[in-house]
C-alpha positions in Angstrom: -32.8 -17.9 -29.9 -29.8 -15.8 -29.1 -29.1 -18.1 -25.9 -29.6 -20.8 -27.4 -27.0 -20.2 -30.3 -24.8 -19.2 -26.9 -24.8 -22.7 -24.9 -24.3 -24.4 -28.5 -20.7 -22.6 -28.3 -20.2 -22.9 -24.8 -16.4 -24.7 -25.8 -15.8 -20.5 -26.6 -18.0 -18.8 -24.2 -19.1 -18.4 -21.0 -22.5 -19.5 -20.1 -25.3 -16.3 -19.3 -28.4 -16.9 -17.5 -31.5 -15.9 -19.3 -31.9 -13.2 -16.6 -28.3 -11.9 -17.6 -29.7 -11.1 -20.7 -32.4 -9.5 -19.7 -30.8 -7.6 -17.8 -28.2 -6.2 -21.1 -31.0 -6.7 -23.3 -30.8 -2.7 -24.1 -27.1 -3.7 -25.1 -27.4 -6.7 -27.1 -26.3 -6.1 -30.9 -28.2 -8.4 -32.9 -27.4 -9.1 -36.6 -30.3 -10.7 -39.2 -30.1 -12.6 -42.7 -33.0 -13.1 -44.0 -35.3 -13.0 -41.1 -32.9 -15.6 -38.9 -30.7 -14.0 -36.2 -26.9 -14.5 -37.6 -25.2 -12.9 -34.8 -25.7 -11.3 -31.2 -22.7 -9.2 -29.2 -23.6 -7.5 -26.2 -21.6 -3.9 -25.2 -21.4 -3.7 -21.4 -20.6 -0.1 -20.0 -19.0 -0.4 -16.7 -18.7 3.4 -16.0 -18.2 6.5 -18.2 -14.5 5.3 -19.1 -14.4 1.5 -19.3 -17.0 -0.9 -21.5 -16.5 -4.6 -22.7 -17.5 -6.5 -25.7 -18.9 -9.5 -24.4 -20.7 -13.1 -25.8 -19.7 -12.2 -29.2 -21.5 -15.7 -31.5 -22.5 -16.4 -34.5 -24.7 -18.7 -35.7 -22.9 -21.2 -38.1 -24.8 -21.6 -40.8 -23.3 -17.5 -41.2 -19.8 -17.8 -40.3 -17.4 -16.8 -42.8 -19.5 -13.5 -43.9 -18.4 -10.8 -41.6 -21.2 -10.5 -39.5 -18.5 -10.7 -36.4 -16.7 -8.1 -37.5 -20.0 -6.0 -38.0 -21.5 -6.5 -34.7 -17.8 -5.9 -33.1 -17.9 -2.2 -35.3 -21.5 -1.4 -34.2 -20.5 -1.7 -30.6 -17.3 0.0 -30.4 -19.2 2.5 -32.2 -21.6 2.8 -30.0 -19.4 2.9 -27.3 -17.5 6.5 -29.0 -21.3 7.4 -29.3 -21.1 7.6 -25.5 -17.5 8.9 -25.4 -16.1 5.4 -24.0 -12.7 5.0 -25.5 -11.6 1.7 -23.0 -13.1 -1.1 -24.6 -11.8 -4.0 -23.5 -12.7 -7.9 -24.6 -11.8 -11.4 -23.2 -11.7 -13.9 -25.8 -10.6 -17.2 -26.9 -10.0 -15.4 -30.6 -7.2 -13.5 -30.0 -6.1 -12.7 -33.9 -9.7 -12.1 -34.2 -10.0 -9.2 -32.2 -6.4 -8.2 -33.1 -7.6 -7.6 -36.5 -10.2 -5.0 -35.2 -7.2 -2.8 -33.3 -7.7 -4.9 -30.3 -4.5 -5.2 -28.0 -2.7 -4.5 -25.0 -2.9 -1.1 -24.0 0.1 0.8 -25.1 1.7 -2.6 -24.5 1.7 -2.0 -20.9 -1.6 -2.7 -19.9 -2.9 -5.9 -19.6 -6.2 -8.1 -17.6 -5.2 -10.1 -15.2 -7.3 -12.4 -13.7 -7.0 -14.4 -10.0 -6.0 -17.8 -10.8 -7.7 -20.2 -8.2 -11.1 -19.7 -5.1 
């Protein structure tokens, strides 16, 4: 179900294999309404210092209601669970995250990405 609502927004995310989420499974952050999964967002830890919020979706039928924001909070609080205070994201929604104290790094810091094979 939760891949599925995935390659439906594939115009915002990047695809995932179904053994990719098997693999984060332990991860995943899954939100419900009324027995129908609203929401997934995985929280990837990279090492003791560094995690990322990734495949953030909601289903759209429950747009609109916070569930976003929720599953966002539920992983970064997991993440200070674990003492992991870098949590970075890669998104298409900038003001989105913004609005969840999401931003460049002491405005110095920033992802950069190679451009081109």
């Amino acid at each position: 179900m939760i891949l599925a609502m995935v390659e439906r927004n594939l115009d915002t995310l990047l695809p995932r294999s179904k053994e990719n989420y098997q693999e984060l499974l332990k991860s995943t952050f899954v939100a419900e309404e009324d027995g129908a999964i609203a929401g997934s967002c995985i929280l990837e830890v990279y090492s003791p210092k560094i995690a990322e919020i990734r495949t953030l979706v909601v289903a759209e039928d429950f747009r609109g209601r916070g569930i976003g924001r929720q599953l966002v909070e539920a992983a970064v609080a997991e993440a200070k669970r674990q003492n992991i205070y870098e949590i970075m994201v890669v998104t298409s929604n900038v003001p989105f995250f913004q609005s969840l104290n999401f931003g460049a790094c002491l405005n110095e810091k920033y992802a950069l990405f190679l451009n081109g094979k």
